[in-house]
C-alpha positions in Angstrom: 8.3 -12.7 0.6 11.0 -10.6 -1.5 11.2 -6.9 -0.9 8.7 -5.3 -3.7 10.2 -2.3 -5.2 7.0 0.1 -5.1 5.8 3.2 -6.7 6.4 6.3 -4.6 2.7 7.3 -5.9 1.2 3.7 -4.3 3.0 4.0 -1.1 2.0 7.8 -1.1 -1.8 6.1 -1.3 -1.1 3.5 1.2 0.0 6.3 4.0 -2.9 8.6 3.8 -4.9 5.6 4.4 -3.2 4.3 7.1 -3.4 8.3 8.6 -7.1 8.3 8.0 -7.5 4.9 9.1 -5.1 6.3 13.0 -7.7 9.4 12.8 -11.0 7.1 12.5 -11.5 8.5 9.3 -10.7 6.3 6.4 -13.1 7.1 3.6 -14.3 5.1 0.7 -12.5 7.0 -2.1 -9.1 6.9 -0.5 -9.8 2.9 0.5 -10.8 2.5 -3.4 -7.9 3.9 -4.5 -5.4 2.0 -2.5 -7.3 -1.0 -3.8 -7.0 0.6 -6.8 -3.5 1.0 -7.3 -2.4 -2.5 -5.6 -4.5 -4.5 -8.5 -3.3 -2.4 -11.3 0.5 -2.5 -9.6 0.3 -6.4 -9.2 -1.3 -6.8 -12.8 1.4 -4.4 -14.7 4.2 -6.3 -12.4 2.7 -9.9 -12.7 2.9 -10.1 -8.8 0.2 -11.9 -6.2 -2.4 -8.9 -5.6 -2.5 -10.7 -2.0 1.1 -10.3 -1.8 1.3 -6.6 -2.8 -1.5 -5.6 -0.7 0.4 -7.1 2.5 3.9 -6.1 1.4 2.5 -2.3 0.8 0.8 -2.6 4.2 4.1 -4.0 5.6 6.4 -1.1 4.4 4.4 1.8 5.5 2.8 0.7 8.9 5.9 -1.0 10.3 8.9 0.3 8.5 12.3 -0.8 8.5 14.8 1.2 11.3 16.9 3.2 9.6 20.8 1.6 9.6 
């Protein structure tokens, strides 16, 4: 899968999920708007919603090392 270039705002959603999600927390509005945001980012960019949902996942749980 190709790097997705993705919205600062989608990956700002993605990682206070993932924090609520570590605390035991997650709650439905922040989920819904993660799920949100990936189906109206894959529509607008004509990508797999799948794909984006796993990529976004991807890049904010298990980030690249810094070079």
């Amino acid at each position: 899968m190709a790097d997705i270039d993705f919205p600062d705002d989608l990956i700002a959603l993605e990682r206070s999920a993932w924090t609520e999600i570590q605390e035991g927390q997650l709650t439905v509005p922040t989920a819904l708007a993660v799920q949100q945001g990936i189906t109206t980012f894959a529509e607008t960019s004509k990508l797999d919603r799948i794909a984006v949902g796993m990529g976004l996942k991807k890049r904010v749980r298990h980030p690249k090392p810094a070079a």
